[in-house]
C-alpha positions as CSV (number, residue, x, y, z in Angstrom):
1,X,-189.9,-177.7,-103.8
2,X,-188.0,-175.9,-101.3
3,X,-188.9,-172.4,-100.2
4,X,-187.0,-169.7,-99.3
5,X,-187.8,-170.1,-95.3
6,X,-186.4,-173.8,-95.6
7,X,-183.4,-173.0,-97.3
8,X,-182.2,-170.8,-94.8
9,X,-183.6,-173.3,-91.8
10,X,-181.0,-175.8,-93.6
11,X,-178.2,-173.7,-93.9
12,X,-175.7,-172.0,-91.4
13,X,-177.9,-168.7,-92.3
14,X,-181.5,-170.0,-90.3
15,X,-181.0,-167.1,-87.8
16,X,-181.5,-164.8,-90.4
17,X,-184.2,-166.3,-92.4
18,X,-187.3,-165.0,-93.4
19,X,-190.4,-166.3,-95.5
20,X,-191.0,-162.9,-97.0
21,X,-190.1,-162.3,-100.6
22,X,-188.3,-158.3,-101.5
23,X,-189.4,-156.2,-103.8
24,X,-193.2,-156.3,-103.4
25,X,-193.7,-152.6,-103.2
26,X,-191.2,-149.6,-103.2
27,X,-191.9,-146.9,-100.3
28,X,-191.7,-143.4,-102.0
29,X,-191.8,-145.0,-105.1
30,X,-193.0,-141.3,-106.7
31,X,-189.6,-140.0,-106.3
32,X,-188.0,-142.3,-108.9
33,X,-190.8,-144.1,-110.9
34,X,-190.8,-142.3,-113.9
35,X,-187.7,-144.8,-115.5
36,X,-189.3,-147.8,-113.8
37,X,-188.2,-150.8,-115.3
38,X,-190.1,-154.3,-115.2
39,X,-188.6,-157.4,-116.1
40,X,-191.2,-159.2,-118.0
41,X,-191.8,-163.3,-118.2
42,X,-189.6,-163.9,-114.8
43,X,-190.6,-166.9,-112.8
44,X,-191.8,-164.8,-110.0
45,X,-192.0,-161.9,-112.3
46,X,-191.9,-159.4,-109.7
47,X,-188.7,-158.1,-109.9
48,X,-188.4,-154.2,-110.6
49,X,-186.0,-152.0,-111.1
50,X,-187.0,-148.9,-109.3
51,X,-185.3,-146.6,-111.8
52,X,-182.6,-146.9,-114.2
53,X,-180.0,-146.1,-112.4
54,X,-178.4,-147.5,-109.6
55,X,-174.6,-148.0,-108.1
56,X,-172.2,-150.3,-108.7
57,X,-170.0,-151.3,-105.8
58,X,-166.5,-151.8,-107.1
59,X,-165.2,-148.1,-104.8
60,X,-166.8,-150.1,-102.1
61,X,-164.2,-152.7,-102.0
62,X,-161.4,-150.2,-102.4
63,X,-161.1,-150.6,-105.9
64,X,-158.2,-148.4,-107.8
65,X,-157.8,-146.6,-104.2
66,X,-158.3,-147.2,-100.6
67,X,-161.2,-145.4,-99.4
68,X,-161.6,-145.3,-95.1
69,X,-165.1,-147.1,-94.0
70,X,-166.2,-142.8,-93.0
71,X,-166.2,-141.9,-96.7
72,X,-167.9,-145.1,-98.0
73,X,-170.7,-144.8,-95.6
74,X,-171.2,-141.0,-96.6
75,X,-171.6,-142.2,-99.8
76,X,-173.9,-144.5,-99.8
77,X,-175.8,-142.7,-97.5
78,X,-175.7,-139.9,-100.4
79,X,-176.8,-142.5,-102.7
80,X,-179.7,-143.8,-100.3
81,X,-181.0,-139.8,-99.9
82,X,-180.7,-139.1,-103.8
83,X,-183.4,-142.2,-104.3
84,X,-180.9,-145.1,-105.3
85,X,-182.6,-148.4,-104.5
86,X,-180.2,-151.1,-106.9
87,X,-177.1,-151.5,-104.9
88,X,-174.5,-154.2,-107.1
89,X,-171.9,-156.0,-105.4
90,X,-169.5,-158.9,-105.3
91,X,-167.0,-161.1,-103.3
92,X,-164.7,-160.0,-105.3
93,X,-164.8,-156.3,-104.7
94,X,-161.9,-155.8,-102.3
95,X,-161.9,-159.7,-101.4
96,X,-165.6,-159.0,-99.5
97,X,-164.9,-155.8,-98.4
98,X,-167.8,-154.1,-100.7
99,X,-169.9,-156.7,-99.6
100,X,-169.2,-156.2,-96.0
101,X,-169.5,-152.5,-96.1
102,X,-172.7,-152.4,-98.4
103,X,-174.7,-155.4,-95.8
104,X,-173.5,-153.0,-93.1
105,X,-175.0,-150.2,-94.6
106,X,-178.3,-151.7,-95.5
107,X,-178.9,-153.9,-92.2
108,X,-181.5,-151.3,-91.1
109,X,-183.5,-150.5,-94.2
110,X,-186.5,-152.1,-94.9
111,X,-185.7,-155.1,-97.4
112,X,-188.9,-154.2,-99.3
113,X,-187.2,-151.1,-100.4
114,X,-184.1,-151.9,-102.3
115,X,-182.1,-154.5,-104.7
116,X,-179.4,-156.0,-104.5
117,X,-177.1,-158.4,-106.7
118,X,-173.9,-159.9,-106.1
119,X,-172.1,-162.7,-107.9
120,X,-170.4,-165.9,-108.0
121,X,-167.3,-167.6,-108.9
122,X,-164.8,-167.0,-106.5
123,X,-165.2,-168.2,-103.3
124,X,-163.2,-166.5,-100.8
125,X,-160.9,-167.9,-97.6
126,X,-158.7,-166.0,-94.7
127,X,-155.8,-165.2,-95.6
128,X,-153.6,-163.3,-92.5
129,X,-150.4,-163.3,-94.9
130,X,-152.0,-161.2,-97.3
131,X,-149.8,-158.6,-98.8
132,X,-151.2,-155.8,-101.4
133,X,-150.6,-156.4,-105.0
134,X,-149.4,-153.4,-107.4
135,X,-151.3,-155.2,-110.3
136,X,-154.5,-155.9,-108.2
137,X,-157.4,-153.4,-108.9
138,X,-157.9,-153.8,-105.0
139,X,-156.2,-151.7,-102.0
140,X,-155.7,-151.8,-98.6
141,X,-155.8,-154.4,-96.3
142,X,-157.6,-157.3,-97.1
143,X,-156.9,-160.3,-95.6
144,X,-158.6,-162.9,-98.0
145,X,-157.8,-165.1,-100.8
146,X,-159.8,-166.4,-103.2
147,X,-160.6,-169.6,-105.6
148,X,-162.8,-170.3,-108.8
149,X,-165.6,-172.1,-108.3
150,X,-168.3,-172.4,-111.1
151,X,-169.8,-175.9,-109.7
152,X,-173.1,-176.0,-108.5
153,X,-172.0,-176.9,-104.8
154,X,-169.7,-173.6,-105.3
155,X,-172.9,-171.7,-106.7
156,X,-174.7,-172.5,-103.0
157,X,-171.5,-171.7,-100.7
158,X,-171.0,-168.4,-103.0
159,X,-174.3,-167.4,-102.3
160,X,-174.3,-168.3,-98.6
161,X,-170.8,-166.8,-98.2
162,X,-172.4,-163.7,-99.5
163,X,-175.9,-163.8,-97.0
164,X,-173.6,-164.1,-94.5
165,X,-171.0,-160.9,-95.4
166,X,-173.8,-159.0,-96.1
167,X,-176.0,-159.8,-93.0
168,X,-178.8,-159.7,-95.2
169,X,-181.8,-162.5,-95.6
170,X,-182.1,-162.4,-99.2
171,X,-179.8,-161.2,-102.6
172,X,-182.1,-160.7,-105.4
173,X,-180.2,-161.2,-108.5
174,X,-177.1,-163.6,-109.1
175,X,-174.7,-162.8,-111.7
176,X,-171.8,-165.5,-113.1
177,X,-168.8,-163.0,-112.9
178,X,-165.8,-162.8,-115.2
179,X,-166.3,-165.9,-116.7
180,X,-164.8,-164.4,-119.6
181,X,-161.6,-164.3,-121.7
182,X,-160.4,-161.2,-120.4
183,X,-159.7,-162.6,-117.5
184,X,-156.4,-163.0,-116.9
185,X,-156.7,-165.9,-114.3
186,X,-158.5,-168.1,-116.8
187,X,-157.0,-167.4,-120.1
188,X,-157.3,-169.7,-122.4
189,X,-158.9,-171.9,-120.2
190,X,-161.9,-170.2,-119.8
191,X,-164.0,-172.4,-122.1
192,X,-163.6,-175.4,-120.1
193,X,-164.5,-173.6,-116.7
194,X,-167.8,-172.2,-119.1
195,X,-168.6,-175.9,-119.7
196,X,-168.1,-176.3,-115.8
197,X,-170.7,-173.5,-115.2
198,X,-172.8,-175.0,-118.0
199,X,-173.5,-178.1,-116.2
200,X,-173.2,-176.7,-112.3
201,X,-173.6,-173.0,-112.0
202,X,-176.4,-172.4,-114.5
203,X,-178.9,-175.3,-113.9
204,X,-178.3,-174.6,-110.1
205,X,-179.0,-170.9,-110.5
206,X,-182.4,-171.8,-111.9
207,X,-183.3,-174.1,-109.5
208,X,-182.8,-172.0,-106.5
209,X,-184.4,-169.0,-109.0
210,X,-187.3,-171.6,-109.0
211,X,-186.5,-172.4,-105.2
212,X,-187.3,-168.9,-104.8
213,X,-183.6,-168.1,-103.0
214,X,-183.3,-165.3,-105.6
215,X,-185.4,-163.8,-108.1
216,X,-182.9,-163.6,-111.6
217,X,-179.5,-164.3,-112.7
218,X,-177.4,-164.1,-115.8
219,X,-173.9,-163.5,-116.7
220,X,-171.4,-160.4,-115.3
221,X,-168.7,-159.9,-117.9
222,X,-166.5,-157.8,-119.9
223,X,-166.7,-159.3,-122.8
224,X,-169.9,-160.5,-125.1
225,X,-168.6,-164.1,-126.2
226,X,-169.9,-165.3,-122.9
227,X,-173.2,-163.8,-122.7
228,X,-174.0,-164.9,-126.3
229,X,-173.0,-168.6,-125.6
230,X,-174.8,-168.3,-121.8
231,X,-178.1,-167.3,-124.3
232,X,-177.6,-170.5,-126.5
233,X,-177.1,-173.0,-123.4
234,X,-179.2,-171.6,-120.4
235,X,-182.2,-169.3,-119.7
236,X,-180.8,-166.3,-117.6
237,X,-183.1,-163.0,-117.0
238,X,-180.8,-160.2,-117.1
239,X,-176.7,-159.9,-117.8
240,X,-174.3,-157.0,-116.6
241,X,-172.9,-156.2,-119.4
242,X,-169.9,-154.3,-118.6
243,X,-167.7,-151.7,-120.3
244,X,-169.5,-152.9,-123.7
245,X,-172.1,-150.1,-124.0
246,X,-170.8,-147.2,-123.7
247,X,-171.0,-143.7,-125.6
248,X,-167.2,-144.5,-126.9
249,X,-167.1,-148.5,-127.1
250,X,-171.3,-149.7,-128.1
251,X,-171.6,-150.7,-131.8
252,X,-171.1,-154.4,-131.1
253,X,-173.3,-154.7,-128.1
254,X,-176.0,-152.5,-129.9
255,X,-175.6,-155.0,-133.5
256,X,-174.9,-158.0,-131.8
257,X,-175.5,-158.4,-128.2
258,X,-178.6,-156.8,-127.5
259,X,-180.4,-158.2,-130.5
260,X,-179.6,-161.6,-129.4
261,X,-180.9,-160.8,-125.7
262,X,-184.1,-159.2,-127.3
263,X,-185.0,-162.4,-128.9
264,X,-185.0,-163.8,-125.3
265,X,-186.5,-161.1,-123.2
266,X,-183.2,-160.7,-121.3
267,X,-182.5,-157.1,-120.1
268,X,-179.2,-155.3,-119.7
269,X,-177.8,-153.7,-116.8
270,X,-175.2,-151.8,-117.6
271,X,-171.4,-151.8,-115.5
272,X,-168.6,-149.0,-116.4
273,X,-170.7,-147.1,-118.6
274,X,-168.3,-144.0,-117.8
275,X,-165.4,-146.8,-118.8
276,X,-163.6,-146.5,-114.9
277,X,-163.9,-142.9,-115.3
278,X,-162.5,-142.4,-118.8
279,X,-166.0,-140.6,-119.6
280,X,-165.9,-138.7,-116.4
281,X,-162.4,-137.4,-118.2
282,X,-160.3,-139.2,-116.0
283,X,-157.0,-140.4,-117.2
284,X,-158.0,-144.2,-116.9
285,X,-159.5,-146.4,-118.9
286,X,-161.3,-149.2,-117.8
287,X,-159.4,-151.9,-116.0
288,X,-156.1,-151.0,-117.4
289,X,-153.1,-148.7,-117.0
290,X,-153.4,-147.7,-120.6
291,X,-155.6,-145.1,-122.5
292,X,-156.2,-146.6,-125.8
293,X,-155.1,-143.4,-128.4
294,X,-158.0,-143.5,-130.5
295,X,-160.7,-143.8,-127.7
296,X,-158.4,-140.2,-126.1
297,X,-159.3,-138.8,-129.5
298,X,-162.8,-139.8,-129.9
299,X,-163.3,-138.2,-126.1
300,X,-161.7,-135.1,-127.5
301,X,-163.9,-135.0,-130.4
302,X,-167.2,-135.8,-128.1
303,X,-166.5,-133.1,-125.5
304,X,-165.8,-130.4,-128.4
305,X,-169.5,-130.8,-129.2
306,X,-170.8,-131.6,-125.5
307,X,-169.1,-128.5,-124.4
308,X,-171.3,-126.5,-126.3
309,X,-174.8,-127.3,-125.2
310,X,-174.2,-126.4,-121.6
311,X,-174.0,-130.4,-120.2
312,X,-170.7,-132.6,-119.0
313,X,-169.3,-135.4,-121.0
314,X,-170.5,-138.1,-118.0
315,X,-174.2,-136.6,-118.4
316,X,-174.2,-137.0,-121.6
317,X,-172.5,-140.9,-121.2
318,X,-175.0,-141.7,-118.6
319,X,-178.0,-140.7,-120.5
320,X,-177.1,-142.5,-123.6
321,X,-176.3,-145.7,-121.7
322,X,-180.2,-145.5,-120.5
323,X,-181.9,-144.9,-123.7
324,X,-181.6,-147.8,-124.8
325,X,-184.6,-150.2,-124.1
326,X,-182.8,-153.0,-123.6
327,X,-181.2,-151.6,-120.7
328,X,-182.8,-152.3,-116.9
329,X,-180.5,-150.5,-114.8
330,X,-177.4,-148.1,-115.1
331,X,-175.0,-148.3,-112.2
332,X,-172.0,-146.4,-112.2
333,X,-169.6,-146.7,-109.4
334,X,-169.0,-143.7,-107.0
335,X,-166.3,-143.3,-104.1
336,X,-167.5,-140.2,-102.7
337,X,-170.6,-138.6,-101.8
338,X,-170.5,-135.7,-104.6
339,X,-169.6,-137.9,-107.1
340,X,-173.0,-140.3,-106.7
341,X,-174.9,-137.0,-106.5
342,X,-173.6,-135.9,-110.1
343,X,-174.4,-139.2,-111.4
344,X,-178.1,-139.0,-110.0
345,X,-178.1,-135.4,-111.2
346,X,-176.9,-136.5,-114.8
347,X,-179.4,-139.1,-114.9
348,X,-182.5,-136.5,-114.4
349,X,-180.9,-134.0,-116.9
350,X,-182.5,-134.1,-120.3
351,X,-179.8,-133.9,-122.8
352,X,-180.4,-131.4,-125.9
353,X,-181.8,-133.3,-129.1
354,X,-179.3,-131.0,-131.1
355,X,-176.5,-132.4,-129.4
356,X,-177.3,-136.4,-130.1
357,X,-178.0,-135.2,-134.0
358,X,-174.5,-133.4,-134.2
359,X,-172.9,-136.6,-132.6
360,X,-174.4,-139.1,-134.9
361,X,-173.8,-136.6,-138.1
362,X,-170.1,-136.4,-136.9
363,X,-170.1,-140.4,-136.8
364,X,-169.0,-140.4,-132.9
365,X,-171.9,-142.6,-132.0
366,X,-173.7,-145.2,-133.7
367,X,-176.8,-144.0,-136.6
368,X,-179.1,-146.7,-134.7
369,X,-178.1,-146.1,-131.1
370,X,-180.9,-144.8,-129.3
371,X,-180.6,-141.6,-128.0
């Protein structure tokens, strides 16, 4: 069996290798233990969530505006000082950009001390043509292209690629991204690159969990179809399921997906649990350009009875998002440092009993959700 030291010795990453495996202790662990979350029955079963929230890295890659290198840096230095220790990430944030700007910002802590994911299934190549996209979630200049790749050979090069962005010796969790019939690339066709990942990505994953190269992985989607065939077929540790459990969009994740993930031991961390802002009462939501009417009046009818009991509609998302024990991590994104202070803020507010009971008697949220 390979170990983590040869696998970097054998690939273009031996400079940076290193025999010691992350996560073994947490300094200043006090500060943000009381959510701690294990994730039971892992291979090396010593992967831990240091709280249950972290920050998701989609402003990091300039998504839905172009943020200067300055302001990124201030926040995740704001994130870093308010006890955040999960940092998520992908290639295809900005094209690389998130995970160029995250490795940068991390190169200096202690690797003991924090988390990090990323994903795989794009693998990303220069591109000095590249002209911004109106319909791309990304801005700014980026410079790269990208292709799908859900092979096992494409699962190795996407995880390299990503050591190397980063300038990091290790990524701790892997997650299969957009795989996933909302994605607009795929369409259709998503099944058959599913079957592709079937046979390549997920085996390979598991070996090089096994290999110890990284220490879960699971799927990073939208949409639950995925996630509930990835159950059936493979034997992941954790999915991001994102934009599925939130305080305005949860009853089929809390029925259906969860249940299933229960039954084997995989935990949840959850992406967009303010839905791109919606619940931060932004005018977006999600991925889109469009506010879908009845989710504008079910925010209208939720803030009516938040604004009442002296809390804000996104600390009252936040907080239901981590009630739930399925739920590992919560990791909403943040382009500024006052924004991922709220969110840490929100997290450490407790949110009025009263206020959960009038939102289940009005039928807003779900009689089983946990609150």
């Amino acid at each position: 069996m390979n170990t983590r030291r040869k696998f970097f010795k054998q690939s273009a990453l031996a400079t940076a290798a290193i025999a010691a495996s992350p996560l073994s202790s947490f300094a200043s662990q006090d500060i943000y233990s009381e959510h701690s979350t294990q994730l039971q029955g892992l291979p090396k079963g010593d992967l831990k969530f240091p709280s249950k929230y972290g920050m998701g890295g989609v402003a990091l890659g300039n998504g839905f505006q172009e943020n200067s290198n300055e302001k990124i840096t201030k926040t995740l230095e704001a994130a870093w000082n308010a006890g955040i220790r999960y940092f998520d990430t992908s290639p295809w944030y900005g094209l690389g950009l998130s995970e160029r700007r995250l490795g940068q910002f991390l190169f200096e802590k202690n690797s003991e001390d924090f988390i990090v994911s990323t994903k795989i299934g794009r693998l990303m190549q220069p591109n000095d043509s590249f002209t911004p996209n109106s319909d791309l979630l990304w801005k700014g200049k980026l410079n790269f292209k990208h292709k799908y790749d859900y092979t096992a050979s494409g699962v190795r090069k996407s995880v390299e690629d990503s050591l190397q962005r980063m300038g990091l010796s290790s990524i701790d969790v892997v997650f299969v991204h957009d795989l996933s019939p909302d994605n607009g690339d795929l369409g259709e066709s998503w099944t058959e690159q599913f079957e592709i990942a079937k046979k390549g990505a997920f085996p390979e994953l598991t070996r090089m969990r096994e290999e110890g190269i990284i220490k879960a992985w699971g799927m990073g989607v939208n949409t639950p179809e995925p996630i509930l065939k990835c159950l059936e077929v493979a034997d992941p540790d954790l999915m991001l399921v994102a934009i599925q459990y939130s305080l305005v969009d949860h009853k089929n994740a809390l029925n259906n997906v969860f249940p299933e993930m229960d039954k084997k031991n995989v935990k949840a961390v959850i992406g967009g649990p303010l839905n791109a802002g919606f619940l931060a009462d932004r005018n977006r939501f999600n991925y889109g350009g469009i506010m879908p009417e009845d989710m504008v009046v079910k925010r209208k009818q939720i803030n009516a009875i938040v604004k009442k009991y002296n809390v804000d509609l996104a600390t009252v998302a936040l907080n239901f998002c981590a009630a739930h024990p399925t739920v590992a991590s919560v990791i909403p994104g943040a382009s500024l440092a006052e924004q991922v202070t709220a969110n840490v803020d929100s997290f450490k507010t407790k949110v009025p009993k009263a206020l959960w009971e009038e939102l289940k008697d009005a039928k807003l949220i779900e009689q089983n959700a946990p609150v």
